[in-house]
NUSEFI-119980 format. One record per residue (C-alpha): residue in three letters; x, y, z. Coordinates in pm, 1 decimal. Example, Ala and Ser with C-alpha at 12.3 -4.5 7.8 and 13.67 -1.06 7.14 Angstrom:
BEGIN
{residu = ALA X = 1230.0 Y = -450.0 Z = 780.0}
{residu = SER X = 1367.0 Y = -106.0 Z = 714.0}
END
This chain:
BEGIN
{residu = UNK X = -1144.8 Y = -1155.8 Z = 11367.3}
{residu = UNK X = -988.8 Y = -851.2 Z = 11404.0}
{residu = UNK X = -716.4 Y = -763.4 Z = 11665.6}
{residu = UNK X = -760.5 Y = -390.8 Z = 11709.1}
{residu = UNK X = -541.9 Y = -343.2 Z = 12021.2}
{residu = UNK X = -186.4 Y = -467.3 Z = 11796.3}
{residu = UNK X = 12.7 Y = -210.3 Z = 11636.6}
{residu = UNK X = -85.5 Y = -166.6 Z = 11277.7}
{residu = UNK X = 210.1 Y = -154.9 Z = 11031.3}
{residu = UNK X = 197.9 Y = 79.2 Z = 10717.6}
{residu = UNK X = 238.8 Y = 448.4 Z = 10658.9}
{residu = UNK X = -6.9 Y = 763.0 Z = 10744.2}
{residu = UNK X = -81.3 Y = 969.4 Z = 10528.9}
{residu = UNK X = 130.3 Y = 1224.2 Z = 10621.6}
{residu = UNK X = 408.0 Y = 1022.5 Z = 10551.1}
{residu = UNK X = 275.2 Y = 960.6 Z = 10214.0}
{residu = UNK X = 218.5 Y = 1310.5 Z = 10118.9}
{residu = UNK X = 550.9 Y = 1410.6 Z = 10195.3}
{residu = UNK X = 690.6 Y = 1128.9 Z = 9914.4}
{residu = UNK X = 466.5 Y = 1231.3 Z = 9707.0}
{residu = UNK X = 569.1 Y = 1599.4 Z = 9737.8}
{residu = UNK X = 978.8 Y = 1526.1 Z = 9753.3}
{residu = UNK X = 914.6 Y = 1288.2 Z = 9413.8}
{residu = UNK X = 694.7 Y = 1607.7 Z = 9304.4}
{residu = UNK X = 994.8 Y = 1790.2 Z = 9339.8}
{residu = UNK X = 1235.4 Y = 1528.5 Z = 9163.7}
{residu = UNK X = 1058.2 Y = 1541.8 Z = 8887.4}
{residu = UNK X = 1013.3 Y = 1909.8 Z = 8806.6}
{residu = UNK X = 1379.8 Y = 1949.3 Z = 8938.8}
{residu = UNK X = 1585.8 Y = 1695.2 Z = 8756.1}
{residu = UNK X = 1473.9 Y = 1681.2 Z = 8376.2}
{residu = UNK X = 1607.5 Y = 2004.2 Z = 8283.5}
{residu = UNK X = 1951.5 Y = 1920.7 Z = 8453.1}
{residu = UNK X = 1952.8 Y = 1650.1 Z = 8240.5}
{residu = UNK X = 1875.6 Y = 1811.8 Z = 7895.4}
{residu = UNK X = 2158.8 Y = 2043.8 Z = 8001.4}
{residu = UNK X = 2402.2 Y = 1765.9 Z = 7990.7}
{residu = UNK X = 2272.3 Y = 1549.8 Z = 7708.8}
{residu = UNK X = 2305.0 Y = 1877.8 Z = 7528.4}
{residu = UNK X = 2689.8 Y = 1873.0 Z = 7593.0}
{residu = UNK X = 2759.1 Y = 1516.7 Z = 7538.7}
{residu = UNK X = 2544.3 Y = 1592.2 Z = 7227.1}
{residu = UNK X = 2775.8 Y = 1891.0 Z = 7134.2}
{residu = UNK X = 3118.1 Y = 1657.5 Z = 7191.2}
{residu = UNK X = 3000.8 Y = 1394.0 Z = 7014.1}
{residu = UNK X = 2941.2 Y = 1580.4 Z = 6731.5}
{residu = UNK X = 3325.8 Y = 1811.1 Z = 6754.4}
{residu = UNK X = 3467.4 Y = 1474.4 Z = 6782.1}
{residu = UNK X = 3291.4 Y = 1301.3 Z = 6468.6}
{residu = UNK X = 3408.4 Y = 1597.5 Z = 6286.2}
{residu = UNK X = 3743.4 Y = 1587.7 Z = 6401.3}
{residu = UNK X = 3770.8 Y = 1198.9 Z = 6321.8}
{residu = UNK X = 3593.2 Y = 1260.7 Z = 5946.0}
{residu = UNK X = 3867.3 Y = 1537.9 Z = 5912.9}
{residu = UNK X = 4130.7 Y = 1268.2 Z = 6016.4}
{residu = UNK X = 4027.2 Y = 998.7 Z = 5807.1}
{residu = UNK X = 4020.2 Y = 1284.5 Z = 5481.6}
{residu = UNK X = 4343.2 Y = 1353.1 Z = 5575.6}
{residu = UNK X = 4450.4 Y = 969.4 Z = 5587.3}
{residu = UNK X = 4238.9 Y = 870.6 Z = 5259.9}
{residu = UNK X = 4452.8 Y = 1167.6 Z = 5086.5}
{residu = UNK X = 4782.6 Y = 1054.2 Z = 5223.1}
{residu = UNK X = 4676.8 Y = 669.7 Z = 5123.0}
{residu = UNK X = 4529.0 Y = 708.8 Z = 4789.9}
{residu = UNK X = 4804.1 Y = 963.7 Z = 4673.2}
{residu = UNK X = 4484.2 Y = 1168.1 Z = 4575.2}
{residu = UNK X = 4347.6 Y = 1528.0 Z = 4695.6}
{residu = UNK X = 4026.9 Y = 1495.6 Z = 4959.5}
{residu = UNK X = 3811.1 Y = 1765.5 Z = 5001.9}
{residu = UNK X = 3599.2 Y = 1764.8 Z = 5407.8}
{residu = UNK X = 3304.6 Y = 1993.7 Z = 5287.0}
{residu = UNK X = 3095.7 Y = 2139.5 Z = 5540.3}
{residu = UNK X = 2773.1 Y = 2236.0 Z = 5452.6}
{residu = UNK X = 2673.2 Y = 2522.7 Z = 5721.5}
{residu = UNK X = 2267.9 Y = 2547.0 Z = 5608.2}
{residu = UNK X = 2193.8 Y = 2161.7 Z = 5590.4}
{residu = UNK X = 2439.4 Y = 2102.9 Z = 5929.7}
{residu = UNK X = 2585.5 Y = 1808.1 Z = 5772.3}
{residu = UNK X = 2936.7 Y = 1737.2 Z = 5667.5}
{residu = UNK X = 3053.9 Y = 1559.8 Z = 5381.8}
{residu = UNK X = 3433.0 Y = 1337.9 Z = 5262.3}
{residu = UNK X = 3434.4 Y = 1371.9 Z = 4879.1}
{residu = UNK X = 3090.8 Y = 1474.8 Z = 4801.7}
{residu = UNK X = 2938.0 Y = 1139.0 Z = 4997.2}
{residu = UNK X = 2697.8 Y = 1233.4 Z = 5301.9}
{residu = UNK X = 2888.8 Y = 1132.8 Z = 5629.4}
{residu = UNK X = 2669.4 Y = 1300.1 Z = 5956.4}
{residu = UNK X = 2442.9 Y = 1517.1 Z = 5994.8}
{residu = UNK X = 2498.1 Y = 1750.0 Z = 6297.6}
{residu = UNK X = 2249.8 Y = 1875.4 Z = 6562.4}
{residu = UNK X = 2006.3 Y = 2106.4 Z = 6483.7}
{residu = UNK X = 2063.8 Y = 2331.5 Z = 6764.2}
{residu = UNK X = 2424.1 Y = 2327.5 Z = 6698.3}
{residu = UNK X = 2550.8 Y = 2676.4 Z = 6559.0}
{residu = UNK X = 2868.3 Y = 2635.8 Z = 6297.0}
{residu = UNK X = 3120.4 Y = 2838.3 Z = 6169.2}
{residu = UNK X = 3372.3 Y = 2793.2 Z = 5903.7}
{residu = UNK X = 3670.9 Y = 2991.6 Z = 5861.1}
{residu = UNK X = 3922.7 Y = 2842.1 Z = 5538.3}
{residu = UNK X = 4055.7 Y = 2926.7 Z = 5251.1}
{residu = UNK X = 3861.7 Y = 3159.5 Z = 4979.0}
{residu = UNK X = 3958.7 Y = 2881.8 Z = 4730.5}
{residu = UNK X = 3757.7 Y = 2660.9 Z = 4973.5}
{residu = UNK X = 3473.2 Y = 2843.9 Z = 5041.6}
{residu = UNK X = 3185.1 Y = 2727.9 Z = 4763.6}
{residu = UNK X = 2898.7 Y = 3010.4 Z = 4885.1}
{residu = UNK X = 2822.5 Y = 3158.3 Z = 5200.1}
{residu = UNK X = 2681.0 Y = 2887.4 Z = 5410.1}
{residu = UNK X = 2925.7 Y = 2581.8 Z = 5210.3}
{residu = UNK X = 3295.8 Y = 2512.3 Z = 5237.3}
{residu = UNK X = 3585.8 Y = 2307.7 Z = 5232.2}
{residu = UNK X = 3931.3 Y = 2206.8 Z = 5363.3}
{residu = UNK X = 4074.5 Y = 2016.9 Z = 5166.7}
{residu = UNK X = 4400.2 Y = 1743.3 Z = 5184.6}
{residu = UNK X = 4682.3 Y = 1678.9 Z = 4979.9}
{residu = UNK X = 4863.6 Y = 1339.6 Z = 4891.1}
{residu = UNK X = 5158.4 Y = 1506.5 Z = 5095.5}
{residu = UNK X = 4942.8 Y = 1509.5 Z = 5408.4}
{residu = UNK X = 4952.8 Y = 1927.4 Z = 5415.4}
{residu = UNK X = 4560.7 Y = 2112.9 Z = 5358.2}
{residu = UNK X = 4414.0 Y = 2433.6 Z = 5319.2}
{residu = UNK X = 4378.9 Y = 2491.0 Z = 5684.3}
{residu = UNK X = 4093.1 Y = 2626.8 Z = 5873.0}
{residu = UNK X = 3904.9 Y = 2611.4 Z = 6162.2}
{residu = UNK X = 3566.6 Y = 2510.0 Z = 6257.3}
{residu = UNK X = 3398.3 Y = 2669.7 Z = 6558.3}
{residu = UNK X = 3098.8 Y = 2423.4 Z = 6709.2}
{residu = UNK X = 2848.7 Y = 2609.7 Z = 6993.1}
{residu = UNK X = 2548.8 Y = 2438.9 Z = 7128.7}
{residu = UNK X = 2436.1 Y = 2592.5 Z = 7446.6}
{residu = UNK X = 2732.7 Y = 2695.3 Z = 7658.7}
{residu = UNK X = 2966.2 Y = 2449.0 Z = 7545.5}
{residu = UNK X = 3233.1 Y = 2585.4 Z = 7243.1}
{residu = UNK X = 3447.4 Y = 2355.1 Z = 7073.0}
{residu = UNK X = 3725.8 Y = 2490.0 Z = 6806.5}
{residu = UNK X = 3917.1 Y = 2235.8 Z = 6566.0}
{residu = UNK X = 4221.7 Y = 2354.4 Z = 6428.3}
{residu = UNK X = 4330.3 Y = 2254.7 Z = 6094.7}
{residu = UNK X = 4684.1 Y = 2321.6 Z = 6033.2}
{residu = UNK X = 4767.6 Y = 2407.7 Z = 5693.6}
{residu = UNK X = 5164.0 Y = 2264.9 Z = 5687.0}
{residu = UNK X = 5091.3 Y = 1952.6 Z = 5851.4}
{residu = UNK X = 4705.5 Y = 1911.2 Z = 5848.4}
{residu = UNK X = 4714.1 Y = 1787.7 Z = 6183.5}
{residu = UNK X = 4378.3 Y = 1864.5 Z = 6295.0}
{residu = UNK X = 4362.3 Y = 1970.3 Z = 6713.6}
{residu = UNK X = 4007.1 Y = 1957.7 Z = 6930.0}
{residu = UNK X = 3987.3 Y = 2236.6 Z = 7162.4}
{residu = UNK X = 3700.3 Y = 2310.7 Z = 7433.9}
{residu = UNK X = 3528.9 Y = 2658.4 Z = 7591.9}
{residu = UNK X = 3865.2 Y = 2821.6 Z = 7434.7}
{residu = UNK X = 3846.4 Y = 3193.8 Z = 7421.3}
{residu = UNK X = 3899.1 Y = 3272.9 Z = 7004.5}
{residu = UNK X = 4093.9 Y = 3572.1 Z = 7095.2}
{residu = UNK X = 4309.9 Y = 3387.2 Z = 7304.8}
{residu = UNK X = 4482.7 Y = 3191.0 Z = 6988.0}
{residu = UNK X = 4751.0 Y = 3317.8 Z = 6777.7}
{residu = UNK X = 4955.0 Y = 3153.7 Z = 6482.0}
{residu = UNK X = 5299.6 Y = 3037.9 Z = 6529.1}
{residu = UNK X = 5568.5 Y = 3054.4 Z = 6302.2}
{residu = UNK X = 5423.1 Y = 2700.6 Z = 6209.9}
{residu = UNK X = 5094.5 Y = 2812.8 Z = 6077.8}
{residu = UNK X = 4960.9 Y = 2618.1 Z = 6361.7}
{residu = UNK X = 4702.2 Y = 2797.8 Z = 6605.8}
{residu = UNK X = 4817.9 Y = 2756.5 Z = 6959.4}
{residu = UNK X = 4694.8 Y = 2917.9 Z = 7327.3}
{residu = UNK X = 4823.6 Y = 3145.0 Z = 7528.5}
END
């Protein structure tokens, strides 16, 4: 029946145990490294759909031979091309809106805004979520809009240009 004297394959429980401790360890270890990064692929994401809705105002201007006004809307976290509702940004995400007093609707709601010649009001739009800063520069003589990362905002100066560059 049973052959006692042959080796017996499997694990002891001290093998088991220390699994069981090292997946323990995995598991309280490894989720918070994780939020840390979906938060900055979160943050990106989200500088990078503002930068393209900022392009495509700036194209849809250009195009129709009509202004278009990006309005950011700093208490709702959304952004909006000509009044319509485009994305709504994290809620984590802190936003800041520096443009034109013409552009600026109340404290927490503003604008930059395109002409048919491709030129804007200018601006820039600082995006934080955790550690990670992004900065989109909105130059008023072109309105070429520029994506910057974990810039220092004392670091940037204008050029004859208008346009914000780094040091």
């Amino acid at each position: 029946m049973f052959d006692f004297s042959s080796k017996q394959h499997g694990f002891s429980l001290l093998e088991l145990l220390v699994v069981l401790v090292i997946l323990g360890f995995m598991v309280v270890l490894i989720p918070p490294r994780l939020s840390g990064v979906m938060a900055s692929t979160q943050a990106k994401a989200s500088a990078r759909d503002i930068v393209s809705a900022l392009r495509q105002t700036r194209s849809a201007a250009i195009a129709d031979q009509k202004e278009r006004a990006f309005i950011l809307d700093l208490s709702k976290k959304s952004f909006l091309i000509d009044r319509k509702k485009v994305k709504r940004l994290p809620d984590k995400m802190q936003i800041s809106l520096y443009t034109a007093r013409s552009e600026q609707f109340s404290d927490q709601k503003g604008a930059i805004r395109f002409f048919p010649d491709g030129s804007s009001t200018g601006g820039r739009i600082k995006l934080t979520m955790g550690k990670q800063n992004f900065y989109i520069d909105i130059n008023w003589l072109t309105g070429k809009v520029a994506l910057l990362e974990n810039v220092n905002p004392d670091q940037w100066r204008s050029g004859n240009d208008g346009f914000a560059t780094i040091d």
